[in-house]
N, CA and C atoms as an extended XYZ file, in Angstrom:
579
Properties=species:S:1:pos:R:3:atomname:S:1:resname:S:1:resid:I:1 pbc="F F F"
N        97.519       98.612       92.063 N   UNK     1
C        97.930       99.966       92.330 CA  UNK     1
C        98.889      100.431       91.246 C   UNK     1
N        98.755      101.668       90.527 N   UNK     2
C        99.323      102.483       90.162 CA  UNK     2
C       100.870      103.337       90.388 C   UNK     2
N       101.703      103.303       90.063 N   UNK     3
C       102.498      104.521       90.406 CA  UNK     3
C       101.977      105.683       90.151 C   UNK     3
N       102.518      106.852       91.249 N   UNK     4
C       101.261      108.576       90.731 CA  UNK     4
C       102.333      109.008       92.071 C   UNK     4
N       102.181      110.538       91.658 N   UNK     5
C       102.425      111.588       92.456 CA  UNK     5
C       101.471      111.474       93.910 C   UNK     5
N       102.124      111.466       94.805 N   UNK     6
C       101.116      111.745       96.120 CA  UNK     6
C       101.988      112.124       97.376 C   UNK     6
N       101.184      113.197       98.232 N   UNK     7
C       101.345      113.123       99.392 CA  UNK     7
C       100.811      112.755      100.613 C   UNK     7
N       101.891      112.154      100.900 N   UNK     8
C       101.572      111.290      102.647 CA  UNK     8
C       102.463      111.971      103.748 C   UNK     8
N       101.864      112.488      104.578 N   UNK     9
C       102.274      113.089      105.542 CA  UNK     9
C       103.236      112.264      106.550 C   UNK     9
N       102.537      111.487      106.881 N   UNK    10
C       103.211      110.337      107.557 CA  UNK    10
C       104.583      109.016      106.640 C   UNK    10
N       104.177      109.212      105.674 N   UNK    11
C       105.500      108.370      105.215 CA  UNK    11
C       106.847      109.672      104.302 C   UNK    11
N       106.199      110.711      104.153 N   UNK    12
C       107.204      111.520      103.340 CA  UNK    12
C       107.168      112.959      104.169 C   UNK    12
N       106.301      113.623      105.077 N   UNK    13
C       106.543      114.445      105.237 CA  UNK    13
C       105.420      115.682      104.850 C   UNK    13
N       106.436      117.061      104.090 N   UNK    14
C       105.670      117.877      103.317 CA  UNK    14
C       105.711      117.760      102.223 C   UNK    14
N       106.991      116.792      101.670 N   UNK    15
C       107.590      116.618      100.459 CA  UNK    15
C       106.280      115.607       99.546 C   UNK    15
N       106.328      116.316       98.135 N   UNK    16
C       105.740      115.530       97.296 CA  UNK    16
C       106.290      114.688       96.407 C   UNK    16
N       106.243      113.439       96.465 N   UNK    17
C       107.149      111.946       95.906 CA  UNK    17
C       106.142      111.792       95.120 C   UNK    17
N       107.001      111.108       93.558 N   UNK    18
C       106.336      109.854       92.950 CA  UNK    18
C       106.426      108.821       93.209 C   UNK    18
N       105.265      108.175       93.731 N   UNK    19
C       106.108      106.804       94.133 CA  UNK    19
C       105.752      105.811       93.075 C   UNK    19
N       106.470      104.959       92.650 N   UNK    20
C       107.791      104.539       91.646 CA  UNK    20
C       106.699      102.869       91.813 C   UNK    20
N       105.931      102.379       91.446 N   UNK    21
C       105.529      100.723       91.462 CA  UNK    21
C       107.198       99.939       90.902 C   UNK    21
N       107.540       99.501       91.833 N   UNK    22
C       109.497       99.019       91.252 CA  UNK    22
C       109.031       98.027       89.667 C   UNK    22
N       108.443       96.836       89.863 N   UNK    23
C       107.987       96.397       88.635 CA  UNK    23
C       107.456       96.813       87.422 C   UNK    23
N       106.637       97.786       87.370 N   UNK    24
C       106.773       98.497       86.343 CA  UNK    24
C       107.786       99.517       85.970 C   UNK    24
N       108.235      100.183       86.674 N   UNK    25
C       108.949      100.726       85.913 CA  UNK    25
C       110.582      100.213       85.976 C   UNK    25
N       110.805       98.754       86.116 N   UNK    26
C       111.649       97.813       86.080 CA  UNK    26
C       111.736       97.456       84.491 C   UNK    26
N       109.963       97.059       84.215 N   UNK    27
C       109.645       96.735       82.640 CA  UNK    27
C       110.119       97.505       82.097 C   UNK    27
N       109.755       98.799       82.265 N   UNK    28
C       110.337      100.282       81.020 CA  UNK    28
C       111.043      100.192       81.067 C   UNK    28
N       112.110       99.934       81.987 N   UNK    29
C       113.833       99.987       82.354 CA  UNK    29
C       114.246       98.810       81.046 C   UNK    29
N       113.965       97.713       81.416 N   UNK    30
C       114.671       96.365       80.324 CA  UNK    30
C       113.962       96.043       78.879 C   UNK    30
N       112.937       97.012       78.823 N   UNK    31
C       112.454       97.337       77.687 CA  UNK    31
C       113.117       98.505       76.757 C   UNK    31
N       113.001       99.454       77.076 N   UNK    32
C       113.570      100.506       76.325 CA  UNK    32
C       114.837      100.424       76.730 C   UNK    32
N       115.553      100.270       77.459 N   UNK    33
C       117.238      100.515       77.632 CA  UNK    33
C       118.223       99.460       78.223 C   UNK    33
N       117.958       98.436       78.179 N   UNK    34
C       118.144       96.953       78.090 CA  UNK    34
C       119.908       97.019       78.682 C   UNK    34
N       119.539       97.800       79.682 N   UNK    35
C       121.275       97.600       79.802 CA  UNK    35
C       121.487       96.731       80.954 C   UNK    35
N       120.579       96.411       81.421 N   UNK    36
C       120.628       94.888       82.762 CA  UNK    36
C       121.223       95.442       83.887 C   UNK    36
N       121.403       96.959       84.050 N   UNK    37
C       121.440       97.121       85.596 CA  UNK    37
C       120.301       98.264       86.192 C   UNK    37
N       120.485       98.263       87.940 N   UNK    38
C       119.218       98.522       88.421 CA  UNK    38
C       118.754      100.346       88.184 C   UNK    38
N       117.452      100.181       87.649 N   UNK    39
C       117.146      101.503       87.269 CA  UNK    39
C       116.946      102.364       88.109 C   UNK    39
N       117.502      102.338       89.241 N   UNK    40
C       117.330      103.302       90.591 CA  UNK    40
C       118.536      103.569       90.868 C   UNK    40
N       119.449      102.808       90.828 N   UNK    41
C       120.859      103.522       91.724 CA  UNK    41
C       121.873      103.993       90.173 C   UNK    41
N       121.565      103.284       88.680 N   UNK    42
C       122.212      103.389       87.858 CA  UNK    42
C       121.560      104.738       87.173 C   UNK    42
N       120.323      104.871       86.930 N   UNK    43
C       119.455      105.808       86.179 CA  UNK    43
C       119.031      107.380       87.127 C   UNK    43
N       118.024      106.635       87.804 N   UNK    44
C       117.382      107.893       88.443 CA  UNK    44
C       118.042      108.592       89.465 C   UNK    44
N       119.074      107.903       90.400 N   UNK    45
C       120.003      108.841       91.098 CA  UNK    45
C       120.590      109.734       90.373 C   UNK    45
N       121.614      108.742       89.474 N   UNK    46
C       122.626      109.984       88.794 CA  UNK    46
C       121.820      111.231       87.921 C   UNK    46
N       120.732      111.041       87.684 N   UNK    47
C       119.894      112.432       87.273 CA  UNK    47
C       119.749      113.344       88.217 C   UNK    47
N       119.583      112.971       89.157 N   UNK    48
C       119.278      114.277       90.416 CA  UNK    48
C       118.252      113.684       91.069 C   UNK    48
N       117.913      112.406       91.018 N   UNK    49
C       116.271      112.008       92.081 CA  UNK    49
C       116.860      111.863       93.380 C   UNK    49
N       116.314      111.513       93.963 N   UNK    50
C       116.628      111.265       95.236 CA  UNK    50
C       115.464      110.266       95.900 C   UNK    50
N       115.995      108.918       96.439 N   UNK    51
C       114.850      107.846       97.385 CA  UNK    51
C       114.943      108.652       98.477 C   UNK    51
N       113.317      109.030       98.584 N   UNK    52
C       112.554      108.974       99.962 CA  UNK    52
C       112.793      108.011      100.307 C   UNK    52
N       111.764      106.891      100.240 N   UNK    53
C       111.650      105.558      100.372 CA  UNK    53
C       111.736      104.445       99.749 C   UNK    53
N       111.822      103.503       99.974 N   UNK    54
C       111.801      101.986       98.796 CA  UNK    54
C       111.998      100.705       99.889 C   UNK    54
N       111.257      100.187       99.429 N   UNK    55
C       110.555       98.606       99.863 CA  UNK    55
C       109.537       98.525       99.273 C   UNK    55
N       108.852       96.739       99.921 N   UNK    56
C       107.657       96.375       99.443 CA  UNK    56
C       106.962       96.830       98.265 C   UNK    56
N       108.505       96.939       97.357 N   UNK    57
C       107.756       97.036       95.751 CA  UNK    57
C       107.458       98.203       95.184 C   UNK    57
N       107.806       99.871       96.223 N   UNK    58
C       107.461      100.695       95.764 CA  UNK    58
C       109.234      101.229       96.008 C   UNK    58
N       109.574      102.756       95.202 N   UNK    59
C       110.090      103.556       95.306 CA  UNK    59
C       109.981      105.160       94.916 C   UNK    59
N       109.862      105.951       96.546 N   UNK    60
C       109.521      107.138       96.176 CA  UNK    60
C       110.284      107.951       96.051 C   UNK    60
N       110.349      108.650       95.126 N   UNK    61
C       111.072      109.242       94.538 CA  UNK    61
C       110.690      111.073       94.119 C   UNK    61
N       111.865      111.459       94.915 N   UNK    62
C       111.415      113.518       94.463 CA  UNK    62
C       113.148      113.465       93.965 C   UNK    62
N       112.331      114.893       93.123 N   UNK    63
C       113.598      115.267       92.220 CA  UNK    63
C       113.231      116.297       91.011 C   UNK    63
N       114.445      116.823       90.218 N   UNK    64
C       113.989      117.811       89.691 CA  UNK    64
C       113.756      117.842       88.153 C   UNK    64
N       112.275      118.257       88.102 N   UNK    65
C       111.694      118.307       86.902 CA  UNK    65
C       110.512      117.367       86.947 C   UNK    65
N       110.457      116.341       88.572 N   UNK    66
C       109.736      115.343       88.618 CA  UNK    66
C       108.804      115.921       89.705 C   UNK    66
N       109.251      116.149       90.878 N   UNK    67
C       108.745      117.163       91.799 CA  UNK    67
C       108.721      118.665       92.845 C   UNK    67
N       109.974      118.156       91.808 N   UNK    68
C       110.390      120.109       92.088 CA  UNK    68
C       110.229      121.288       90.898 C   UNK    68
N       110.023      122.017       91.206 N   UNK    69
C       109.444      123.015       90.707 CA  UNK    69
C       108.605      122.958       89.854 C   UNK    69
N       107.689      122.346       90.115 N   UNK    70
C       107.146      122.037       88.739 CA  UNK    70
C       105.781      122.203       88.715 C   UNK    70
N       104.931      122.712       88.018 N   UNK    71
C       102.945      122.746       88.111 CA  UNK    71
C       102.274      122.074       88.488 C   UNK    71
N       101.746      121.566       89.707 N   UNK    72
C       101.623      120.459       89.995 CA  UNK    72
C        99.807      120.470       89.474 C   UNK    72
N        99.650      121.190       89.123 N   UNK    73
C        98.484      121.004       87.784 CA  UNK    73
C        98.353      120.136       86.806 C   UNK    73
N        99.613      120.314       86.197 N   UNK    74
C       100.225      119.445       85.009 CA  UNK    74
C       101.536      118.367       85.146 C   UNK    74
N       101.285      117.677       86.347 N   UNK    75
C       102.492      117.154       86.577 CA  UNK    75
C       102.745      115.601       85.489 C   UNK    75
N       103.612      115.466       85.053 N   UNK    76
C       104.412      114.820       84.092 CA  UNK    76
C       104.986      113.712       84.665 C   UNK    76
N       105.375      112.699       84.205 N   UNK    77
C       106.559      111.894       84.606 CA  UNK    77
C       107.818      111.479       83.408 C   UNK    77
N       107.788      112.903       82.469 N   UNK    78
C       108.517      112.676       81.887 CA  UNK    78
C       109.644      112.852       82.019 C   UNK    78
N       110.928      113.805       83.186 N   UNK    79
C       112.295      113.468       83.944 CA  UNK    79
C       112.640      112.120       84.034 C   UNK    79
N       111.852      111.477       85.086 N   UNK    80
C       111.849      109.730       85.258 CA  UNK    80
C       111.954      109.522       84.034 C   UNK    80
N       110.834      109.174       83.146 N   UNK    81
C       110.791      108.615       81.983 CA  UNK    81
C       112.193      108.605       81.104 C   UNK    81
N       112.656      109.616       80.961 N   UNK    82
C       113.693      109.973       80.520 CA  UNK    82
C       115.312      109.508       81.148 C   UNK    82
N       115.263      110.323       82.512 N   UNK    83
C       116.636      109.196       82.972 CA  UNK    83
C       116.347      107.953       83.063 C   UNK    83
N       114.702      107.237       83.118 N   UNK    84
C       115.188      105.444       83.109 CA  UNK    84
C       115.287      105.166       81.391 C   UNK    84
N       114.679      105.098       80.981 N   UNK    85
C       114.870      104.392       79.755 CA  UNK    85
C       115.368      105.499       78.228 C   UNK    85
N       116.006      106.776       78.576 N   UNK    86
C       117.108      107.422       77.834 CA  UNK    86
C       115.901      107.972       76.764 C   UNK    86
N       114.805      107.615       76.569 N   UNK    87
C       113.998      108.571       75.468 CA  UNK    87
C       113.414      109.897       76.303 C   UNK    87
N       112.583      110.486       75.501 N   UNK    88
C       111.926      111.949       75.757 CA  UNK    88
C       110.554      111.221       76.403 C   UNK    88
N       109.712      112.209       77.235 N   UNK    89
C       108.740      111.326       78.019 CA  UNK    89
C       107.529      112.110       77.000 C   UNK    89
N       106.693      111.540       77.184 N   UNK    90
C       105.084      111.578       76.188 CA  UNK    90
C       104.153      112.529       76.819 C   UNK    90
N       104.245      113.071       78.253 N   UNK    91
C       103.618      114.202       78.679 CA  UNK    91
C       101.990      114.170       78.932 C   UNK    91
N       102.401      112.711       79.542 N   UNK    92
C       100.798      112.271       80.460 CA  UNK    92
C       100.713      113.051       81.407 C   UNK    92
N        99.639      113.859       81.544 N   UNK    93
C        99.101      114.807       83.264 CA  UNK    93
C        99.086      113.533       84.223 C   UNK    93
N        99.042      113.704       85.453 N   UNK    94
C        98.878      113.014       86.325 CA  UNK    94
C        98.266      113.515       87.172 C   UNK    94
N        97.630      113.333       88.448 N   UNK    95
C        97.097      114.176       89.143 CA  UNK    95
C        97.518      113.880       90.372 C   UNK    95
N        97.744      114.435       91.679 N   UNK    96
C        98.709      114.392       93.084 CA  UNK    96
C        97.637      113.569       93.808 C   UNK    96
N        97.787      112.363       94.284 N   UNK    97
C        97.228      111.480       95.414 CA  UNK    97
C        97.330      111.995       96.665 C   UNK    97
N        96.564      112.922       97.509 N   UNK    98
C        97.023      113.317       99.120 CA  UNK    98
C        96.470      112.261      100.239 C   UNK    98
N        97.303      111.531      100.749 N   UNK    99
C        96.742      110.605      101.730 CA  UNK    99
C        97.282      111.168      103.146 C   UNK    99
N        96.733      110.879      103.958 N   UNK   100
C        97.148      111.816      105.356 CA  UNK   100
C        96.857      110.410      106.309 C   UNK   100
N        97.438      110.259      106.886 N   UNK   101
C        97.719      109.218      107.426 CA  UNK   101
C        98.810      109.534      109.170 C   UNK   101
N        98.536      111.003      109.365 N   UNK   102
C        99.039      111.519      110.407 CA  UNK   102
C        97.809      111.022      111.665 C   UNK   102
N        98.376      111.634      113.080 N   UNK   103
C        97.995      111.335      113.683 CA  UNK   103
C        97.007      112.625      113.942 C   UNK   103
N        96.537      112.881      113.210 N   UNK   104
C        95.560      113.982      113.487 CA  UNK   104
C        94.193      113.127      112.604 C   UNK   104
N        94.506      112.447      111.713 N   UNK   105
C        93.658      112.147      110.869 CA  UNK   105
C        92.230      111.299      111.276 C   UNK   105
N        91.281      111.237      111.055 N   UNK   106
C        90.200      110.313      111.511 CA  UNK   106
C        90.557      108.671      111.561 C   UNK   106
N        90.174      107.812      112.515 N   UNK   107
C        90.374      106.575      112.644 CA  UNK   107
C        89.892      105.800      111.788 C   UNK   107
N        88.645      106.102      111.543 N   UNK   108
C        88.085      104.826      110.687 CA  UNK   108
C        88.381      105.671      109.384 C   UNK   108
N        88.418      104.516      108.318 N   UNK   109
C        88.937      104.991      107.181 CA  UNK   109
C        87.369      104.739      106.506 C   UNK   109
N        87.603      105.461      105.561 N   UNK   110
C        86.412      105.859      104.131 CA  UNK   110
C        86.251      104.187      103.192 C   UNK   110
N        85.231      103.768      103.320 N   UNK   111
C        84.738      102.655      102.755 CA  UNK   111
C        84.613      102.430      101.268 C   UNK   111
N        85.268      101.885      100.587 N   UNK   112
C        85.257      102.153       99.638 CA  UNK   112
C        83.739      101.583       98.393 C   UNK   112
N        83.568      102.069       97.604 N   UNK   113
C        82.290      101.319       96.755 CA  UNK   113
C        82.537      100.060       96.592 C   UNK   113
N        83.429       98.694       96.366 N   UNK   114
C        83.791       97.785       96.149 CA  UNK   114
C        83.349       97.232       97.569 C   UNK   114
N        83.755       97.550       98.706 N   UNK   115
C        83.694       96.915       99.844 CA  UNK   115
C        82.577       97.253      100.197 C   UNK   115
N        81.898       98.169      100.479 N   UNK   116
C        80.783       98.447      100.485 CA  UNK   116
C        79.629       98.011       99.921 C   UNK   116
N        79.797       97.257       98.472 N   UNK   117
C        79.170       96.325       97.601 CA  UNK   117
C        79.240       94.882       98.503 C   UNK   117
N        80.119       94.460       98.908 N   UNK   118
C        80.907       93.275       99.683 CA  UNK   118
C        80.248       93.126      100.797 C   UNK   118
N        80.081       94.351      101.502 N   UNK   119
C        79.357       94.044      102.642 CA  UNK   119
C        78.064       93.809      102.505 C   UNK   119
N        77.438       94.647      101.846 N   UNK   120
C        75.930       94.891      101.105 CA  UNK   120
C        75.651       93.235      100.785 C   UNK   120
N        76.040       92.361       99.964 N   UNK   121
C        75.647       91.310       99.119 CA  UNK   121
C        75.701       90.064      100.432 C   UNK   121
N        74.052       89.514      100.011 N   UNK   122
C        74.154       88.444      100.646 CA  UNK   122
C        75.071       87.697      100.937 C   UNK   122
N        75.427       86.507      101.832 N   UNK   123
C        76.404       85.871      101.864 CA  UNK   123
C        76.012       84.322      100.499 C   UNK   123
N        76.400       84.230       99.545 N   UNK   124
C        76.168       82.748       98.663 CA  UNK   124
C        76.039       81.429       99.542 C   UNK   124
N        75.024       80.616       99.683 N   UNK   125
C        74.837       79.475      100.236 CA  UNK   125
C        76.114       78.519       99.664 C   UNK   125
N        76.703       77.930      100.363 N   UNK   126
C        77.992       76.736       99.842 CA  UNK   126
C        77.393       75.961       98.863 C   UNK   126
N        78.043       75.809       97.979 N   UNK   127
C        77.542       74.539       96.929 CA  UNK   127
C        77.814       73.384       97.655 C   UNK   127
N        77.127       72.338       96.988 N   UNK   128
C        77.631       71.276       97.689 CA  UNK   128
C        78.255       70.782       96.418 C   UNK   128
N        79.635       69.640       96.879 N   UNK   129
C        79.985       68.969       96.108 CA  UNK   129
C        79.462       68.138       94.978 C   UNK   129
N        80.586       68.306       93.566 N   UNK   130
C        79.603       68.029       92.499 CA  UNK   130
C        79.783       66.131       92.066 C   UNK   130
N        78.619       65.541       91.724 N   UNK   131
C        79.155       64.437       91.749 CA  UNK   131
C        80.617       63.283       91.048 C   UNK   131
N        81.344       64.275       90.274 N   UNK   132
C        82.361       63.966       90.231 CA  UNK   132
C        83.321       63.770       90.890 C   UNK   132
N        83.146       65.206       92.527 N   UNK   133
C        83.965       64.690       93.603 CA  UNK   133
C        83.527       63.849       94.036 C   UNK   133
N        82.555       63.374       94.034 N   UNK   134
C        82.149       62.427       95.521 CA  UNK   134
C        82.667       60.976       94.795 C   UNK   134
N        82.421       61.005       93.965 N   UNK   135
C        82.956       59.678       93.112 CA  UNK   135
C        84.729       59.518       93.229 C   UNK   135
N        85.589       60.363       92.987 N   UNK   136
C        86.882       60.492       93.175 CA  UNK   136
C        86.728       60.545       94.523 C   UNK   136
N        86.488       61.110       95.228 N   UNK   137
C        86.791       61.103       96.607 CA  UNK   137
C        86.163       59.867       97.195 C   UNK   137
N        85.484       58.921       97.196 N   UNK   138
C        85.482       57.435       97.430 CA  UNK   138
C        86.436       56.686       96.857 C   UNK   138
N        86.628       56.674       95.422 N   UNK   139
C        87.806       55.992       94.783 CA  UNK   139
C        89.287       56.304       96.061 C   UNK   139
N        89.209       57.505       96.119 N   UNK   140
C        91.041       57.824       96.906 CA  UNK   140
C        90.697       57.423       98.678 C   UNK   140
N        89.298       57.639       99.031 N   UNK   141
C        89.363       56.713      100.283 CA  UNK   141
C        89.732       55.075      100.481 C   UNK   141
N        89.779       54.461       99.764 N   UNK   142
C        89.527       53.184       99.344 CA  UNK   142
C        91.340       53.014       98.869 C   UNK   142
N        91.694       53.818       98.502 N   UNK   143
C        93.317       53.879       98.327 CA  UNK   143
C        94.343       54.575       99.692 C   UNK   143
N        93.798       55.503      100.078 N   UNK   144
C        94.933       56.007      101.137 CA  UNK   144
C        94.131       55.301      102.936 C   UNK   144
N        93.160       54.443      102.901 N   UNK   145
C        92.576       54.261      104.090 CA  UNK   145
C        91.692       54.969      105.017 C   UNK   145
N        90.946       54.619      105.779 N   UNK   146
C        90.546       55.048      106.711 CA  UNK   146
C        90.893       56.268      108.157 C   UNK   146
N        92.044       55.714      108.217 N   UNK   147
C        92.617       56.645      109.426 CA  UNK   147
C        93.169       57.776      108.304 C   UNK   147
N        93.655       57.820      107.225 N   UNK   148
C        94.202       59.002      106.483 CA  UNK   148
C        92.962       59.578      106.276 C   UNK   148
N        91.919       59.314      105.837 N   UNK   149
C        90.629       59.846      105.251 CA  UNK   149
C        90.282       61.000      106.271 C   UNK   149
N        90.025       60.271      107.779 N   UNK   150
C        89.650       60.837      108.765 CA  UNK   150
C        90.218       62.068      109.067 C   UNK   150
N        91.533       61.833      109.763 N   UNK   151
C        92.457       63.168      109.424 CA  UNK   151
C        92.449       63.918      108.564 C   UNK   151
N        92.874       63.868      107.127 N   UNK   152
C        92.347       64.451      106.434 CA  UNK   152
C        90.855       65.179      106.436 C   UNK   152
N        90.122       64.983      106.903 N   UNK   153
C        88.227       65.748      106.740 CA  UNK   153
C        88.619       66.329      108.016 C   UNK   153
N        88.913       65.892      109.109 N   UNK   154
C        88.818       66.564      110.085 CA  UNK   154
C        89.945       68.164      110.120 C   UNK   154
N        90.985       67.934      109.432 N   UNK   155
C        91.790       69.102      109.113 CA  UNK   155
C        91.064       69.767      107.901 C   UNK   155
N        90.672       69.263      106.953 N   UNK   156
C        89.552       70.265      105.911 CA  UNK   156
C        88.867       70.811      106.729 C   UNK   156
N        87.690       70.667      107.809 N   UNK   157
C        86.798       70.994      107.798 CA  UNK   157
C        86.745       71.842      109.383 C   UNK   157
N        87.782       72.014      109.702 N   UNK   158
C        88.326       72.761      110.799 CA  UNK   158
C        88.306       74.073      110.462 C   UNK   158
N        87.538       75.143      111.397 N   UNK   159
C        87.178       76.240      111.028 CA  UNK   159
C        86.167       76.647      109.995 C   UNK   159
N        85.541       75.776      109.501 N   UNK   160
C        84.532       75.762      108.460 CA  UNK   160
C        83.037       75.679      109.804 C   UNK   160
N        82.333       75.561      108.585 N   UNK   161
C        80.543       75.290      109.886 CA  UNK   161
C        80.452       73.729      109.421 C   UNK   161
N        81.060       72.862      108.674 N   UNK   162
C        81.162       71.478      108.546 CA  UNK   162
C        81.542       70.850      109.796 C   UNK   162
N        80.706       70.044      110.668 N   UNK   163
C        81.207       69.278      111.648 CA  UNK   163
C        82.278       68.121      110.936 C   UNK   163
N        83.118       68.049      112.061 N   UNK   164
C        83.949       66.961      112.035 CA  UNK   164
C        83.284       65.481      112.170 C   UNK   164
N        83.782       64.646      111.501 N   UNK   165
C        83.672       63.134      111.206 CA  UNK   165
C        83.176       62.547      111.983 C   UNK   165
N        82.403       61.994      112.389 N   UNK   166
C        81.609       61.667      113.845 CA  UNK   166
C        81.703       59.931      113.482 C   UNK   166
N        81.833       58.945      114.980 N   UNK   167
C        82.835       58.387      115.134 CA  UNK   167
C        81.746       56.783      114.189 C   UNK   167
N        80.551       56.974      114.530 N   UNK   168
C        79.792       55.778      113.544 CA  UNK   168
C        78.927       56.803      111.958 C   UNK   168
N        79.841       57.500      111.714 N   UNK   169
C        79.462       58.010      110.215 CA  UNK   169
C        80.052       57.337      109.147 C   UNK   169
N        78.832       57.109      108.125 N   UNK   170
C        79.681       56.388      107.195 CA  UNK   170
C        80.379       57.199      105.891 C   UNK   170
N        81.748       56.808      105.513 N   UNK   171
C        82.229       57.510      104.911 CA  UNK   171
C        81.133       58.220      103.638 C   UNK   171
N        80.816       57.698      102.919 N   UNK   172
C        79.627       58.388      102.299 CA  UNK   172
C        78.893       59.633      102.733 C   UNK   172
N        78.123       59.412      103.852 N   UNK   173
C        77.326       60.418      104.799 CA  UNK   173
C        78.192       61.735      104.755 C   UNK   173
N        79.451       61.134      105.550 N   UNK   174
C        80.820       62.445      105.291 CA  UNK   174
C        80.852       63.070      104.644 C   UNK   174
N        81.222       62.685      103.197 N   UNK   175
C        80.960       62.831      101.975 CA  UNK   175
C        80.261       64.102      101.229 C   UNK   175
N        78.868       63.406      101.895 N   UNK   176
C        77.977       64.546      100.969 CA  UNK   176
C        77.932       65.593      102.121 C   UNK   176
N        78.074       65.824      102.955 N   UNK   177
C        77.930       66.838      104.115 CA  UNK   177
C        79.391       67.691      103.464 C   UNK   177
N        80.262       67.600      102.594 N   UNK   178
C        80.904       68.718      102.364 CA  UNK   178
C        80.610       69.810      101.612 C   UNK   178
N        80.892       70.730      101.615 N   UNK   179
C        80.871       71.697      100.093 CA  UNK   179
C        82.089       71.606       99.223 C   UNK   179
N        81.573       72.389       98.095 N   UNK   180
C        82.462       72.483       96.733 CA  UNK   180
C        83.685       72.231       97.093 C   UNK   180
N        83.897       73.548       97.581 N   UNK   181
C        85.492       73.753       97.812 CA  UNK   181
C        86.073       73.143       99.052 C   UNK   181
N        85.191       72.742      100.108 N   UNK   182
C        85.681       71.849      100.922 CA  UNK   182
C        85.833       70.168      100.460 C   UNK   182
N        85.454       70.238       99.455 N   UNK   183
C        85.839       68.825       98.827 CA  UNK   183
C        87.358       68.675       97.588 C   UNK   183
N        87.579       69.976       97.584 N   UNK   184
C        88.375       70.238       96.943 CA  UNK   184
C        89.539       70.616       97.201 C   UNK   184
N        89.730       70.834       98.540 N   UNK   185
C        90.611       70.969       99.255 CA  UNK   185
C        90.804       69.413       99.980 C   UNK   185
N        90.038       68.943      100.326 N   UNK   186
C        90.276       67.060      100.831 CA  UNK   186
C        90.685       66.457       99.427 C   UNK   186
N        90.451       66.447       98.558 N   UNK   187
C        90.901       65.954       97.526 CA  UNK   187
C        92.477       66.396       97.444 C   UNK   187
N        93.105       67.349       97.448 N   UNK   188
C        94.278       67.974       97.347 CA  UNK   188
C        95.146       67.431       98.490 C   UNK   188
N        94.172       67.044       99.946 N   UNK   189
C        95.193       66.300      101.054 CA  UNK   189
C        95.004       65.320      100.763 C   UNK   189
N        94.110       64.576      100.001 N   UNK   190
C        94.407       63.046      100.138 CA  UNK   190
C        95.735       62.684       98.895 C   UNK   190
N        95.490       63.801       97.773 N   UNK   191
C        96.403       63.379       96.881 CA  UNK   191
C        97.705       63.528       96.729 C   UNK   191
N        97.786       64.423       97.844 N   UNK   192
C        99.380       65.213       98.639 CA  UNK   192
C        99.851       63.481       98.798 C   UNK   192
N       101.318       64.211       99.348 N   UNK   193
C       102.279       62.941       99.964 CA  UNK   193
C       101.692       62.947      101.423 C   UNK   193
């Protein structure tokens, strides 16, 4: 995700915020103006911004020249730009994100092409393990024992469609009944403490 101009009804109101990705524009902060304190309460307040909000990595931010009065045709982030890191801003357009997220709004949300691809695509058959695991993974049975082995497969393979260890199976049999990544994850508990 991006930082961009947007309105959300439900987290801001009528008011239109930029909201602020804190990490990036943390970078611009100790990049261009390297003065090692925080670019929100040191920079963009004392300009005139004002936090809507801030947590979980974002801070939204209205203020003037950023979202007040301003064309929201041609909206800029060059104010910000300017009180964080002290140069003139470069006069990228941006365009206003409206998310509505009120309680008037429709329940199910709009699917996006990515997920929609996701759902669409077969499900991939499991690989099965390649014979390099099965070879290491006999070597480390043969080192951590039997009763560790067991436990171990039976916690791998919990919640998977892999049945659990059945009580005259031979470790081998076990073995090849895993997939890729379920062998790769038993490998990681056997080699744990």
């Amino acid at each position: 995700m991006m930082s961009g101009f947007t309105r959300d009804t439900q987290r801001y109101g009528d008011k239109l915020v930029y909201e602020a990705l804190g990490s990036k524009w943390r970078r611009y902060h100790d990049t261009h103006c390297r003065c090692g304190l925080n670019w929100v309460t040191e920079h963009a307040e004392p300009a005139g911004f004002t936090v809507v909000r801030s947590g979980t990595g974002w801070v939204a931010l209205a203020g003037p020249g950023l979202t007040e009065n301003v064309d929201e045709s041609a909206l800029t982030t060059d104010a910000l730009w300017k009180a964080v890191t002290g140069k003139p801003g470069t006069g990228w357009t941006e365009s206003v994100t409206i998310v509505d997220r009120s309680q008037a709004a429709p329940k199910d949300h709009k699917v996006t092409d990515a997920a929609a691809r996701r759902e669409r695509r077969p499900k991939a058959a499991p690989e099965p393990p390649t014979d390099a695991q099965l070879k290491y993974l006999t070597t480390l049975v043969g080192k951590v024992g039997r009763e560790r082995f067991d436990t171990a497969f039976n916690t791998v393979v919990q919640g998977t469609e892999i049945a659990p260890r059945g009580t005259d199976e031979k470790t081998g049999q076990a073995l090849r009944r895993l997939t890729k990544a379920a062998a790769r994850k038993l490998i990681t508990a056997l080699v744990g403490p």
